[in-house]
C-alpha positions as CSV (number, residue, x, y, z in Angstrom):
1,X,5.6,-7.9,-1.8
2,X,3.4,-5.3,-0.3
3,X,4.0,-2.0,1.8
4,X,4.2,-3.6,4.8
5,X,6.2,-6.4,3.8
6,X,8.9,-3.5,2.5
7,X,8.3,-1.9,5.8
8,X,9.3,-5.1,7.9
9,X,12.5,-5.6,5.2
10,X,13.7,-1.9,5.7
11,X,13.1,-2.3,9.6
12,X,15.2,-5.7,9.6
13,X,17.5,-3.7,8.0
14,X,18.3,-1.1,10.6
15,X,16.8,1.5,8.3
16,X,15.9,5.1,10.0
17,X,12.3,7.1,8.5
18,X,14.2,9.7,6.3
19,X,13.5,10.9,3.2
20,X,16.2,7.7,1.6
21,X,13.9,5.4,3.0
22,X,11.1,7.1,1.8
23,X,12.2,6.9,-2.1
24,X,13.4,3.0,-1.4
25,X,10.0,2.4,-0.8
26,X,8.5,4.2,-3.7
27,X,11.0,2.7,-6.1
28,X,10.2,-1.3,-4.7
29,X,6.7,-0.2,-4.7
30,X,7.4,0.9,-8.7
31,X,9.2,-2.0,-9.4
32,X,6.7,-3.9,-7.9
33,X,4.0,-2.5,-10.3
34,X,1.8,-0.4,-8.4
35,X,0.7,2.9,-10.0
36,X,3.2,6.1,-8.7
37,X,2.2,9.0,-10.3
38,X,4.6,11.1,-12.3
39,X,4.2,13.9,-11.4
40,X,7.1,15.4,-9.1
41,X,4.7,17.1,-6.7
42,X,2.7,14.4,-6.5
43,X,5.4,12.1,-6.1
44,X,6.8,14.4,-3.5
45,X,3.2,14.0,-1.1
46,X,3.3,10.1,-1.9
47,X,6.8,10.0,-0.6
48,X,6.2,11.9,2.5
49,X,3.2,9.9,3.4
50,X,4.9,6.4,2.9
51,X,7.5,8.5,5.3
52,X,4.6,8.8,7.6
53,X,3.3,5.6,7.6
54,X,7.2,3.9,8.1
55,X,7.5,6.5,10.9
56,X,4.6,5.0,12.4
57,X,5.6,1.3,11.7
58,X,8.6,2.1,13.1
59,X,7.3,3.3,16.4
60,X,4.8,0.4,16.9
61,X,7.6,-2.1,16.2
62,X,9.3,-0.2,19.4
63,X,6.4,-0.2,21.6
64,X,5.9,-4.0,20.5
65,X,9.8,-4.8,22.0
66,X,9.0,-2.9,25.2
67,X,6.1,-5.0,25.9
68,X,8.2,-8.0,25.4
């Protein structure tokens, strides 16, 4: 399962961008092997830029229903 596979799951499930969702990600991402650094700082900037990018897939998924 890939990012935007976890993206469409979280979505499905009614789940807002906040920083939950953020870690969610990070941790199925983790668990799904891919490489997440250690570092808490880095950590922290990964987390907010998955936030980012589900804030972004969130708000295409909208403008996809209004076109609908």
């Amino acid at each position: 399962m890939g990012l935007v596979e976890i993206m469409a799951d979280l979505y499905a499930a009614g789940r807002t961008a906040n920083e939950a969702a953020a870690e969610e990600i990070l941790d199925r991402l983790e668990a799904q092997k891919n490489y997440i650094p250690s570092s808490d700082r880095v950590r922290r900037e990964y987390a907010y830029a998955l936030l980012r990018e589900y804030r972004t897939y969130l708000q295409d998924r909208a403008e996809s229903n209004l076109k609908r």
